[in-house]
PDB file of N, CA, C and O in Angstrom:
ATOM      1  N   UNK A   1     127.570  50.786  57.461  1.00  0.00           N
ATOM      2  CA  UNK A   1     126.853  50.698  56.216  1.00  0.00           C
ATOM      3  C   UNK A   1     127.265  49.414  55.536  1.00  0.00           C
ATOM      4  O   UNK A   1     128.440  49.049  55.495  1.00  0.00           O
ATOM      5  N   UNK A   2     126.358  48.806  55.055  1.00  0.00           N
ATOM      6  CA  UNK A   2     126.760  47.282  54.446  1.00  0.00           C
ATOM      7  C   UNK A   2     126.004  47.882  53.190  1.00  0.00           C
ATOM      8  O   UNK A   2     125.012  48.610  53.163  1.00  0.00           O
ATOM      9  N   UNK A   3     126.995  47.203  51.843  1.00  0.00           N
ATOM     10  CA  UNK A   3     126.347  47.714  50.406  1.00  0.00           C
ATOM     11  C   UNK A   3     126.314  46.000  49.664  1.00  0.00           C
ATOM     12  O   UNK A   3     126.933  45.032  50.105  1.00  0.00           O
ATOM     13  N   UNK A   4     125.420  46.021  48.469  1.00  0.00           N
ATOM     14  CA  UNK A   4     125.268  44.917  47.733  1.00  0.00           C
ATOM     15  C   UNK A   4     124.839  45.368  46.243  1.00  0.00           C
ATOM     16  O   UNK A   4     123.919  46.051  45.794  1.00  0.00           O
ATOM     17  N   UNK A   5     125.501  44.944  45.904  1.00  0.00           N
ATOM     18  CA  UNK A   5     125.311  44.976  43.982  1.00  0.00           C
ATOM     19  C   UNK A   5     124.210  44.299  43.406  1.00  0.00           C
ATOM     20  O   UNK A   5     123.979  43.147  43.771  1.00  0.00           O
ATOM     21  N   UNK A   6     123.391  44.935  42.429  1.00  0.00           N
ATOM     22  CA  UNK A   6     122.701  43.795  41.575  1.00  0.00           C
ATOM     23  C   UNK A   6     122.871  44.112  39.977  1.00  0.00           C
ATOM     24  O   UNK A   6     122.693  45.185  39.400  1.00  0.00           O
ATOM     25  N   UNK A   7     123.218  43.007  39.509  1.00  0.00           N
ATOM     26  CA  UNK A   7     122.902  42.490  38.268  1.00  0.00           C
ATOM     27  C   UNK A   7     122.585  41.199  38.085  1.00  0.00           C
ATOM     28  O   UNK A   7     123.188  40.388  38.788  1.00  0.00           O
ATOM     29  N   UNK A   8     121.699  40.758  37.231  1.00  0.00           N
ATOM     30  CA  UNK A   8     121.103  39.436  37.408  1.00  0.00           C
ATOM     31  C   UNK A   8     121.933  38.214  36.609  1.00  0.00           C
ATOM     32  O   UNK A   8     121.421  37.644  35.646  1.00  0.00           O
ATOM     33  N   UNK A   9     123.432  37.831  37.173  1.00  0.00           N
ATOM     34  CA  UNK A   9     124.487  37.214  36.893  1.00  0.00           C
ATOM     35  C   UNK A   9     125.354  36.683  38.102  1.00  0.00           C
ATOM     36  O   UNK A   9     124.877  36.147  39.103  1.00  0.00           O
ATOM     37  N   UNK A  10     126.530  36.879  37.897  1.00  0.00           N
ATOM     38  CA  UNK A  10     127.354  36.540  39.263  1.00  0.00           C
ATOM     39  C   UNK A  10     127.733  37.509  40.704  1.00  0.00           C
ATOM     40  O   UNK A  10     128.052  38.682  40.895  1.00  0.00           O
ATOM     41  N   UNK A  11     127.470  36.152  41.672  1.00  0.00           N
ATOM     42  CA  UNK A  11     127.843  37.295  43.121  1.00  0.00           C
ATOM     43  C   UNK A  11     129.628  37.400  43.105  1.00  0.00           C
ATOM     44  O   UNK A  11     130.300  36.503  42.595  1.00  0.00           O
ATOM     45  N   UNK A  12     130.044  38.225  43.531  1.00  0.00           N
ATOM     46  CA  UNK A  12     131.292  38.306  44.256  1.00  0.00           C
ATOM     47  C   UNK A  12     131.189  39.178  45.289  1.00  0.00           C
ATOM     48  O   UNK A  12     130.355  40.060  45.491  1.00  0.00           O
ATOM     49  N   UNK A  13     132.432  38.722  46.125  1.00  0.00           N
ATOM     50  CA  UNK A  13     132.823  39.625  47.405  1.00  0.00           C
ATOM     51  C   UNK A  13     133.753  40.105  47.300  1.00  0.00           C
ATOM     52  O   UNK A  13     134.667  39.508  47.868  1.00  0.00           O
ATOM     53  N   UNK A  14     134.121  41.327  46.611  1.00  0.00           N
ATOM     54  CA  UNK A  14     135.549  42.227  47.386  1.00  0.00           C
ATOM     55  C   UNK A  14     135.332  43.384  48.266  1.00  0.00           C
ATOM     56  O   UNK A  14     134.708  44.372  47.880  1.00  0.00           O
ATOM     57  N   UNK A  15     135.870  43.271  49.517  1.00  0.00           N
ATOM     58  CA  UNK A  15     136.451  44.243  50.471  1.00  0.00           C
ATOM     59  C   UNK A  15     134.650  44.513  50.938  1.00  0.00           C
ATOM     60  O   UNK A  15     134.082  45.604  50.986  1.00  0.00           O
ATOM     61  N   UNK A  16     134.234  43.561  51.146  1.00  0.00           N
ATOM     62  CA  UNK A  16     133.437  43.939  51.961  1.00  0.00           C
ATOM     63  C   UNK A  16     131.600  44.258  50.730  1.00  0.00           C
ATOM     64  O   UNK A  16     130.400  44.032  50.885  1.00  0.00           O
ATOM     65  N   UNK A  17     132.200  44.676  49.983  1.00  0.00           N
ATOM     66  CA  UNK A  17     130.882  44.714  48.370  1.00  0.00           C
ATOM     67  C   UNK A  17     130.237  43.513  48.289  1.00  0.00           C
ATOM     68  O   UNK A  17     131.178  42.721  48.239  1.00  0.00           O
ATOM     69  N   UNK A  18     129.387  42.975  48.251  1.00  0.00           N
ATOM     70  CA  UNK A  18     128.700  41.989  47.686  1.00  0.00           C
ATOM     71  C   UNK A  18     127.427  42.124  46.685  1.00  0.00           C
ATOM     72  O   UNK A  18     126.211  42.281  46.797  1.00  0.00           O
ATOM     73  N   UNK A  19     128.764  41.915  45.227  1.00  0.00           N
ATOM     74  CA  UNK A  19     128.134  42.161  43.855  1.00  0.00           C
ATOM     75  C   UNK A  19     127.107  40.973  43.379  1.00  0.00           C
ATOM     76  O   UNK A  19     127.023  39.817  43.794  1.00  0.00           O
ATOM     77  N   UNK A  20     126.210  41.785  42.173  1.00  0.00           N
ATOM     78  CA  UNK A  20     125.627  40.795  40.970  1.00  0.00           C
ATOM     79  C   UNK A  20     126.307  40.870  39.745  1.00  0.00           C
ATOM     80  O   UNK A  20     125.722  41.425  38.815  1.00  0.00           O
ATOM     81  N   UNK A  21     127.778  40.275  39.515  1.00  0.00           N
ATOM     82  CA  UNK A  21     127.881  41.213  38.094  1.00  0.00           C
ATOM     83  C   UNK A  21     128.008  40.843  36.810  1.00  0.00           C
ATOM     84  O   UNK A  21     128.832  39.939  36.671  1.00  0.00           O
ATOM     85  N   UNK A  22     127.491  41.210  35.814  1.00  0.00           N
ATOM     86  CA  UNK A  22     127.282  41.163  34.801  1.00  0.00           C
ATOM     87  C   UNK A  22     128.203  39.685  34.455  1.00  0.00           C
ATOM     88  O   UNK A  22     129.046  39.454  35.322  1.00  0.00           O
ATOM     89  N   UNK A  23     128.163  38.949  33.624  1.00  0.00           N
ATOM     90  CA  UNK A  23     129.190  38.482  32.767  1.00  0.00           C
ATOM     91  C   UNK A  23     130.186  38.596  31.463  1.00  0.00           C
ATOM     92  O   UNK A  23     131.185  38.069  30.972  1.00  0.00           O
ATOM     93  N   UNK A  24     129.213  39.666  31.235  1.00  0.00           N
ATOM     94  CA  UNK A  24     129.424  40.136  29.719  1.00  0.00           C
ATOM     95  C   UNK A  24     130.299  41.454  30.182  1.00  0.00           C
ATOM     96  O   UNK A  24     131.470  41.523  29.808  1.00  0.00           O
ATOM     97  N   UNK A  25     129.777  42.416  30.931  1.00  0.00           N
ATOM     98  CA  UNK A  25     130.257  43.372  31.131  1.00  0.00           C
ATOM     99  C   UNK A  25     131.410  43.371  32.039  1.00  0.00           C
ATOM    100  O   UNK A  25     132.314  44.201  31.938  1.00  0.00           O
ATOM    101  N   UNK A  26     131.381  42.285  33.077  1.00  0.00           N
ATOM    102  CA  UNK A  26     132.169  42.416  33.832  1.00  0.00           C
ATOM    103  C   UNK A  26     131.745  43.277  35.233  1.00  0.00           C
ATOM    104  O   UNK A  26     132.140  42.898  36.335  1.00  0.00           O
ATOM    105  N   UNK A  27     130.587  44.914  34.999  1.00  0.00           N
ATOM    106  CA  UNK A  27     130.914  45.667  36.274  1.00  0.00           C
ATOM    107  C   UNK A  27     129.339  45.247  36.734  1.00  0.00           C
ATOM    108  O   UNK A  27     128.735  44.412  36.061  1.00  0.00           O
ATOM    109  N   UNK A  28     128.703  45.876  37.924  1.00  0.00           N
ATOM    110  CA  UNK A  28     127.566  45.659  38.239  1.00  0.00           C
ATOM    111  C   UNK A  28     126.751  47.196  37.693  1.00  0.00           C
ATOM    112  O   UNK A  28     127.315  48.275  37.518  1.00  0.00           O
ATOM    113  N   UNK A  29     125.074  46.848  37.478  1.00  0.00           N
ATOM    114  CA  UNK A  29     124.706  48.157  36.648  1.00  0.00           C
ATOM    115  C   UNK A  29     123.866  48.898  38.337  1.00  0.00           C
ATOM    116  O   UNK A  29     123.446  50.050  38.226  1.00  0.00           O
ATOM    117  N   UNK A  30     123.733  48.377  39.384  1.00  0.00           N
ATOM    118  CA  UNK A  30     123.691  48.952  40.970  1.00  0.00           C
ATOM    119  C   UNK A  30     124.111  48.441  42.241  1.00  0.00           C
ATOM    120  O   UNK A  30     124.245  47.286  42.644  1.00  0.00           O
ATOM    121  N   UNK A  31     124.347  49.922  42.964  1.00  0.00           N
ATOM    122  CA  UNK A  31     124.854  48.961  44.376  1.00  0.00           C
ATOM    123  C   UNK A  31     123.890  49.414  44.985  1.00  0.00           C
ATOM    124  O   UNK A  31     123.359  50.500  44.753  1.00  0.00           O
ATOM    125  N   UNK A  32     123.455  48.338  46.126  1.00  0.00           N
ATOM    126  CA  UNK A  32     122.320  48.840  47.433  1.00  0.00           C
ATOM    127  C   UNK A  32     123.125  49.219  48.869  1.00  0.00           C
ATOM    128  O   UNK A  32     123.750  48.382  49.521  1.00  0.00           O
ATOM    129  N   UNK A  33     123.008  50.442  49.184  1.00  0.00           N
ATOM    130  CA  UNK A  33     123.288  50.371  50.648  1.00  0.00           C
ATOM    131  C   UNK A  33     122.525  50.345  51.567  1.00  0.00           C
ATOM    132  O   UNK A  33     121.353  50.637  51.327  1.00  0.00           O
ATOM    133  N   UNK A  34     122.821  50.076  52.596  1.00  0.00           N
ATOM    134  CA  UNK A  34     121.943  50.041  53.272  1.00  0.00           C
ATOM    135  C   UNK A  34     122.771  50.181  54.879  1.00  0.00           C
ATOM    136  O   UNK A  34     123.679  49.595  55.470  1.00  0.00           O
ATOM    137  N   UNK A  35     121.431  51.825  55.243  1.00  0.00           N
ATOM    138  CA  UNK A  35     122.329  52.582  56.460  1.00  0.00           C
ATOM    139  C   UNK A  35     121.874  52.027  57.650  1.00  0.00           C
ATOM    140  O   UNK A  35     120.644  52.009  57.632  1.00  0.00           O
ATOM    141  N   UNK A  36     122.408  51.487  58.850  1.00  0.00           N
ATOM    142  CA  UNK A  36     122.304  51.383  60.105  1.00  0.00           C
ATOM    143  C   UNK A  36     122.307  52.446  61.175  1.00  0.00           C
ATOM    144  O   UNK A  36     123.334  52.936  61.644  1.00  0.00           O
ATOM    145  N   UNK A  37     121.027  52.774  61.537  1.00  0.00           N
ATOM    146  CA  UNK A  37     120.998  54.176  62.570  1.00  0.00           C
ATOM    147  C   UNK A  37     121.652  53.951  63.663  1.00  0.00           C
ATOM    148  O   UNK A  37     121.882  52.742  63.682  1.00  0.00           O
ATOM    149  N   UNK A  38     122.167  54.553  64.774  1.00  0.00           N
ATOM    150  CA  UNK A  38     122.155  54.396  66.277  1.00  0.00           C
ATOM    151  C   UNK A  38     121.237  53.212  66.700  1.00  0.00           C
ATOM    152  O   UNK A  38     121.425  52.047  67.052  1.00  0.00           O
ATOM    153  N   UNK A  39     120.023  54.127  66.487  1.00  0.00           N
ATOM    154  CA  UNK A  39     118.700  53.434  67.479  1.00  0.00           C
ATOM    155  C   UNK A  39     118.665  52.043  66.740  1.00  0.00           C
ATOM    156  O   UNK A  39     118.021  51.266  67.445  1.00  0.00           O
ATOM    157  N   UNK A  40     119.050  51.514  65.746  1.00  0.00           N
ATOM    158  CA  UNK A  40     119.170  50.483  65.199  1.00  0.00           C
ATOM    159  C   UNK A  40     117.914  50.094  64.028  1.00  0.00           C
ATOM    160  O   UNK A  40     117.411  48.971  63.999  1.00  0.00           O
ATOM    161  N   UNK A  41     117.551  51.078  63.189  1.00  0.00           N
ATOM    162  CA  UNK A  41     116.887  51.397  61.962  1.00  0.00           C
ATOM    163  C   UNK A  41     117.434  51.396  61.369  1.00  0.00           C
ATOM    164  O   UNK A  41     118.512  51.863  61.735  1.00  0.00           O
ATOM    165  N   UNK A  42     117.384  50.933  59.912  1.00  0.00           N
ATOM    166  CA  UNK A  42     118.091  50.646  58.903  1.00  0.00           C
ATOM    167  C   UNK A  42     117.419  51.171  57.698  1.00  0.00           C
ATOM    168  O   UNK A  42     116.278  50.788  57.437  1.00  0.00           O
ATOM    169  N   UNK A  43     117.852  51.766  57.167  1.00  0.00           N
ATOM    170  CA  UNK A  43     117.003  52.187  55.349  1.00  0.00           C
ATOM    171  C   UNK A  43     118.288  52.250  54.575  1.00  0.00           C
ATOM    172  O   UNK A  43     119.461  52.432  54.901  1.00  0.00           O
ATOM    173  N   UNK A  44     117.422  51.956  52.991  1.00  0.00           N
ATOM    174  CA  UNK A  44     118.450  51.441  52.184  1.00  0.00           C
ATOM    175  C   UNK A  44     118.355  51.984  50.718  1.00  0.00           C
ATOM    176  O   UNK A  44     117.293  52.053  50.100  1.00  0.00           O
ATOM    177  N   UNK A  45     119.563  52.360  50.230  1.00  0.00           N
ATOM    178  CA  UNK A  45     119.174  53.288  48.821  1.00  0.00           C
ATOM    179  C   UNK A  45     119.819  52.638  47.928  1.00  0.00           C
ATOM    180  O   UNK A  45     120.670  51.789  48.193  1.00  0.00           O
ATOM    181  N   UNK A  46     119.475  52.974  46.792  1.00  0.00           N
ATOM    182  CA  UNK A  46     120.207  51.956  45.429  1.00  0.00           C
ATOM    183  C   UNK A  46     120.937  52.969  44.717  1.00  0.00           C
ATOM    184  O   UNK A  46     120.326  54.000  44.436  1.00  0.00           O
ATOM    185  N   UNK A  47     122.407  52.826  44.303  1.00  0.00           N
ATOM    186  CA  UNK A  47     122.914  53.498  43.368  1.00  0.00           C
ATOM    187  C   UNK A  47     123.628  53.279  42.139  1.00  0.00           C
ATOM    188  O   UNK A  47     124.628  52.596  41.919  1.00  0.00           O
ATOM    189  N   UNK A  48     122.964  53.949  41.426  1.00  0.00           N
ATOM    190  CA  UNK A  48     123.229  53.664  40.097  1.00  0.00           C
ATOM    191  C   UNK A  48     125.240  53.950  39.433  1.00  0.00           C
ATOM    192  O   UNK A  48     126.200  54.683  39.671  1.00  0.00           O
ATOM    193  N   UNK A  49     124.852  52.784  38.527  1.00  0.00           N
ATOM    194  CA  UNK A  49     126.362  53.071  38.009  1.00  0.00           C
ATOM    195  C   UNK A  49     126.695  54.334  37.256  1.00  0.00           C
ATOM    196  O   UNK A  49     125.875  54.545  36.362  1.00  0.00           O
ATOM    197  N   UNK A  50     127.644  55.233  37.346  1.00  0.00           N
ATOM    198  CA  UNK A  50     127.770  56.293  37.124  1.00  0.00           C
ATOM    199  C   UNK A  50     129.122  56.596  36.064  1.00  0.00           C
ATOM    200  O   UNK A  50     129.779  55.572  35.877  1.00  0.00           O
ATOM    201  N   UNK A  51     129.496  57.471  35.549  1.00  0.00           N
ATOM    202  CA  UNK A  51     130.741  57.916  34.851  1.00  0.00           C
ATOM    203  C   UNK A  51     130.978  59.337  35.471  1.00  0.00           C
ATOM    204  O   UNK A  51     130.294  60.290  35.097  1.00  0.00           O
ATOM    205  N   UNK A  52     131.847  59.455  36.320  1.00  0.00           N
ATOM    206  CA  UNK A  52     131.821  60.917  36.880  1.00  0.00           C
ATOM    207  C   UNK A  52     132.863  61.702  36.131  1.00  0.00           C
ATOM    208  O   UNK A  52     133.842  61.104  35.686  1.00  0.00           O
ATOM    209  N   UNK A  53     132.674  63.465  35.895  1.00  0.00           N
ATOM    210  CA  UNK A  53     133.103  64.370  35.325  1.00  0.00           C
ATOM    211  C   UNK A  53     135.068  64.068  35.066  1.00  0.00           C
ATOM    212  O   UNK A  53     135.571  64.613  34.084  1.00  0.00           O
ATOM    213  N   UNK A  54     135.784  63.396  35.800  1.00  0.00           N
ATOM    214  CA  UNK A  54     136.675  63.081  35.968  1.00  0.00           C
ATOM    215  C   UNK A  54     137.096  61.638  35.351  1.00  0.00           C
ATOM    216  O   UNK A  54     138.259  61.238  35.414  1.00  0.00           O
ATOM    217  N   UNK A  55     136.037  60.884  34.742  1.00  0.00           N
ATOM    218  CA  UNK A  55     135.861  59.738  33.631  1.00  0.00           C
ATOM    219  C   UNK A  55     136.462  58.627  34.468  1.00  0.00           C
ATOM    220  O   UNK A  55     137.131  57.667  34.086  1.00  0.00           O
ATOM    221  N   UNK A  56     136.138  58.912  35.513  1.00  0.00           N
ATOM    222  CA  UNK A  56     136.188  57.755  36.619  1.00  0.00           C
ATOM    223  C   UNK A  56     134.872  56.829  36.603  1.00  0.00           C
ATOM    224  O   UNK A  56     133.931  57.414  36.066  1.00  0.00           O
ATOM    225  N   UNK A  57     134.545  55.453  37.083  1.00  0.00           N
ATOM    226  CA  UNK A  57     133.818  54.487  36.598  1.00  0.00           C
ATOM    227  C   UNK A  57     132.815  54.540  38.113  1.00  0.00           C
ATOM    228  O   UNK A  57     133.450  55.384  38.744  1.00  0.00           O
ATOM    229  N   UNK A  58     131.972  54.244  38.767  1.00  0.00           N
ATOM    230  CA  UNK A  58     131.955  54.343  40.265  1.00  0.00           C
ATOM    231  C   UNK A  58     130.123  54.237  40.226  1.00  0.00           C
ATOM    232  O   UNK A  58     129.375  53.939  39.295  1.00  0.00           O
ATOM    233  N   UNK A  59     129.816  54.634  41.716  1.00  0.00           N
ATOM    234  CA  UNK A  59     128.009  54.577  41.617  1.00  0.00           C
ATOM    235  C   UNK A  59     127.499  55.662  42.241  1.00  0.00           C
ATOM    236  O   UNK A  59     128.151  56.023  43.221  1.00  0.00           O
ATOM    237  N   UNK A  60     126.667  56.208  42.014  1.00  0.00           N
ATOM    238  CA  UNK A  60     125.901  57.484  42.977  1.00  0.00           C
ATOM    239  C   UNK A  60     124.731  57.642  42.896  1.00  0.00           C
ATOM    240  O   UNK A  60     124.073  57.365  41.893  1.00  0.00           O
ATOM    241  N   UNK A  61     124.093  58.315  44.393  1.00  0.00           N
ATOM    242  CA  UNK A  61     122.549  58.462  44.711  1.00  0.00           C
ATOM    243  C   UNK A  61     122.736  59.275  45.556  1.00  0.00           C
ATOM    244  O   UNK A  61     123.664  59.451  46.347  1.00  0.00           O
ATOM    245  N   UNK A  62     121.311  60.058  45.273  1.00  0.00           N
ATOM    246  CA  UNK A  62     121.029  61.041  46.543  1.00  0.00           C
ATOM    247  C   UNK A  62     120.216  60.051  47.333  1.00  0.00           C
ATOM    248  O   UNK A  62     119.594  59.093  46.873  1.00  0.00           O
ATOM    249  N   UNK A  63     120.312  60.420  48.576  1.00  0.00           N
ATOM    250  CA  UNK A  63     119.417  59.885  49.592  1.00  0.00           C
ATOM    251  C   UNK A  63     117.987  60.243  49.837  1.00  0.00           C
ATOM    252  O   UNK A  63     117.578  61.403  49.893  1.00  0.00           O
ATOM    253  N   UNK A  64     117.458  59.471  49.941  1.00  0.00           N
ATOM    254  CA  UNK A  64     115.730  60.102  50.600  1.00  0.00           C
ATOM    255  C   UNK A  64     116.092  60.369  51.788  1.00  0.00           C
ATOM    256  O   UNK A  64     117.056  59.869  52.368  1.00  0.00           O
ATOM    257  N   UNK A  65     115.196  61.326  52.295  1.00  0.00           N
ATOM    258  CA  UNK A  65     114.870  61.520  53.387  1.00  0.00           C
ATOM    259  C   UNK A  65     115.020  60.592  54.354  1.00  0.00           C
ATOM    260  O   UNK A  65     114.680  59.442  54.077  1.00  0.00           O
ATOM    261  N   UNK A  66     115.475  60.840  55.486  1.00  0.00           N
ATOM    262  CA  UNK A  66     115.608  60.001  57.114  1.00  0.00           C
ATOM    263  C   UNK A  66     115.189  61.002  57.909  1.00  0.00           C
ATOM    264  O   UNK A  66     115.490  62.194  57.846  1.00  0.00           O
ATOM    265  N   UNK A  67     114.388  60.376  58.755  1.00  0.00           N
ATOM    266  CA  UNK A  67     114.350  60.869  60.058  1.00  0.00           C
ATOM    267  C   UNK A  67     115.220  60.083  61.224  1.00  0.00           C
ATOM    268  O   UNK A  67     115.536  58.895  61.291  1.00  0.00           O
ATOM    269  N   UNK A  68     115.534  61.360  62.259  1.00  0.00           N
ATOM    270  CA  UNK A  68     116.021  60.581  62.694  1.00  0.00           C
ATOM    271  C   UNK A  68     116.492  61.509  64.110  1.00  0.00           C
ATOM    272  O   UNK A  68     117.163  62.541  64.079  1.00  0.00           O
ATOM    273  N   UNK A  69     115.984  60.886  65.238  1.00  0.00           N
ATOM    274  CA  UNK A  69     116.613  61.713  66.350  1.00  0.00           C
ATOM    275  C   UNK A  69     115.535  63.065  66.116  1.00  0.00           C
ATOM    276  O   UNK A  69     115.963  63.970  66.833  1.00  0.00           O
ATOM    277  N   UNK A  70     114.270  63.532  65.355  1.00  0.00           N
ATOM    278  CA  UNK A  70     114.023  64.513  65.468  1.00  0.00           C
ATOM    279  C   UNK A  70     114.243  65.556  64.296  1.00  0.00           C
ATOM    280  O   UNK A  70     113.702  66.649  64.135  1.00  0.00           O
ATOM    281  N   UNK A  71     115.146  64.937  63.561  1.00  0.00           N
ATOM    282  CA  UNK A  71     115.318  66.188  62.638  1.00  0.00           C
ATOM    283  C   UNK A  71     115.745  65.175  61.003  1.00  0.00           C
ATOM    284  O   UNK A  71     116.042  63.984  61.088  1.00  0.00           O
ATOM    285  N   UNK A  72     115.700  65.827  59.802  1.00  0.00           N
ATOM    286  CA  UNK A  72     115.494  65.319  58.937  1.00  0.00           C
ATOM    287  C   UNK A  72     117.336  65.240  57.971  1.00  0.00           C
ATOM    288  O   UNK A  72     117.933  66.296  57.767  1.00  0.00           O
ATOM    289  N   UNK A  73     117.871  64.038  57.572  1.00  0.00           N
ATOM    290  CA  UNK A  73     118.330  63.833  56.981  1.00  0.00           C
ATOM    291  C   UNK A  73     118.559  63.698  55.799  1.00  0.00           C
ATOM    292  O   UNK A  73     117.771  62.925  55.253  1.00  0.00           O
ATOM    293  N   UNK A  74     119.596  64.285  54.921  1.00  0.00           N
ATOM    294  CA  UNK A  74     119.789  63.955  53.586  1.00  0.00           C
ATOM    295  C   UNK A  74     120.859  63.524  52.966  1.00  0.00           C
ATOM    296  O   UNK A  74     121.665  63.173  53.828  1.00  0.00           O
ATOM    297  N   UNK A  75     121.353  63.346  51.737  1.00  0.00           N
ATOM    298  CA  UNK A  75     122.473  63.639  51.412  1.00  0.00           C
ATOM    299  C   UNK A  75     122.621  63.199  50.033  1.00  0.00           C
ATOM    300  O   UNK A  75     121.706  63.390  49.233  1.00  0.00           O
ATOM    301  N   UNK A  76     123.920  62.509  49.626  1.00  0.00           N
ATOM    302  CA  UNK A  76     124.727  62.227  48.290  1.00  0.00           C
ATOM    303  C   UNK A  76     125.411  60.771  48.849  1.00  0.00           C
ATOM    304  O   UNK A  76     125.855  60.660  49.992  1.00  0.00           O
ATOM    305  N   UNK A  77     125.417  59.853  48.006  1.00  0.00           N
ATOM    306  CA  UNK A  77     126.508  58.801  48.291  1.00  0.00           C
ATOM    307  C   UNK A  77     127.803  58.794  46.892  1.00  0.00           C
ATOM    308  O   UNK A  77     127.388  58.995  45.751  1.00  0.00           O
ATOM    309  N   UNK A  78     128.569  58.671  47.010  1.00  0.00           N
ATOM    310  CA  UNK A  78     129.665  58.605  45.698  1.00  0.00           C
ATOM    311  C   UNK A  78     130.700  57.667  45.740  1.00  0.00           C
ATOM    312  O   UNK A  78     131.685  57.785  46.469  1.00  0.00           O
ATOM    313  N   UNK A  79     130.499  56.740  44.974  1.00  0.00           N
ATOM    314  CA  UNK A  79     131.979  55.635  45.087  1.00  0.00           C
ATOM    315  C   UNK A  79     132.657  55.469  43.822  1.00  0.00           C
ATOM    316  O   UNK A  79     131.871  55.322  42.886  1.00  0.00           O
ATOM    317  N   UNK A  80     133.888  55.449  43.513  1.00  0.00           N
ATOM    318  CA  UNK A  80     134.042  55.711  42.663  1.00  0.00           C
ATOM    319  C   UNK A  80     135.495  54.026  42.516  1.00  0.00           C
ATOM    320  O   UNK A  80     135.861  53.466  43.550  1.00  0.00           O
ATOM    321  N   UNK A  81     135.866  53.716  41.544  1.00  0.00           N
ATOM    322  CA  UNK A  81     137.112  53.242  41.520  1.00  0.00           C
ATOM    323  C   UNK A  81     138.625  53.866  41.573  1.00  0.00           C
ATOM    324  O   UNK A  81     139.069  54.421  40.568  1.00  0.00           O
ATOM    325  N   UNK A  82     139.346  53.772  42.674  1.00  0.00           N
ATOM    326  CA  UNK A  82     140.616  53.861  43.027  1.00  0.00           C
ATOM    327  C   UNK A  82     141.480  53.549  42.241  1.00  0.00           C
ATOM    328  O   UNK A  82     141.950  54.389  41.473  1.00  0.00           O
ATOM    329  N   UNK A  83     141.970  52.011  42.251  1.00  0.00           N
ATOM    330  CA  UNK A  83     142.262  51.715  41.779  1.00  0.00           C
ATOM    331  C   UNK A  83     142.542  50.378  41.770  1.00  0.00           C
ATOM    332  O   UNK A  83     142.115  49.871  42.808  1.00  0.00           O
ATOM    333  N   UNK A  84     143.391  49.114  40.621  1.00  0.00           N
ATOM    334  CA  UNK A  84     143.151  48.101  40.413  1.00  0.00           C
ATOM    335  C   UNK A  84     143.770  47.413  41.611  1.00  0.00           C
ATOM    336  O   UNK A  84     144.892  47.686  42.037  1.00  0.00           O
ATOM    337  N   UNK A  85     142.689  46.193  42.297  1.00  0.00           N
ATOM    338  CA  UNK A  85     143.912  45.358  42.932  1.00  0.00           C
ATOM    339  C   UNK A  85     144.734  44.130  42.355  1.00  0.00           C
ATOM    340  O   UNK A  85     144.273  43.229  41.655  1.00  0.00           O
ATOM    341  N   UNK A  86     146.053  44.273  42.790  1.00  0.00           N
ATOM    342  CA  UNK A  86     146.801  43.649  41.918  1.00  0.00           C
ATOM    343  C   UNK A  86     147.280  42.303  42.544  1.00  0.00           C
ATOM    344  O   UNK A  86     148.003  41.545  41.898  1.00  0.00           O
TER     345      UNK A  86
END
């Protein structure tokens, strides 16, 4: 899975993320992923910046639908911040 941020400001790269982010704010307001099948199909979902129940900072989306192999895919994506690198 390769993911990418947009906000319409600065790119950065950490650990593999490649953000748009804000200047003002500092975080990005989405990340895009985007899934690589087996068979080598790719679809790609956007997730929004989130505040989860635990007041952690992070992004989440449900997935659309995939097919795939025959049978139908779904799910949840959740990323959240760990913590700072120092």
């Amino acid at each position: 899975m390769t993911v990418a941020c947009g906000n319409p400001t600065t790119y950065m790269l950490v650990c593999g993320l490649i953000c748009m982010v804000s200047t003002t704010t500092k975080t990005a307001d989405i990340v895009i992923a985007t899934f690589t099948m087996p068979d080598g199909t790719s679809h790609t979902t956007p997730l929004s910046a989130k505040t989860f129940s635990t007041g952690r900072q992070g992004y989440f989306a449900q997935i659309s639908p995939i097919v795939y192999d025959g049978k139908i895919y779904g799910g949840q994506i959740q990323m959240w911040n760990k913590a700072k690198l120092v």
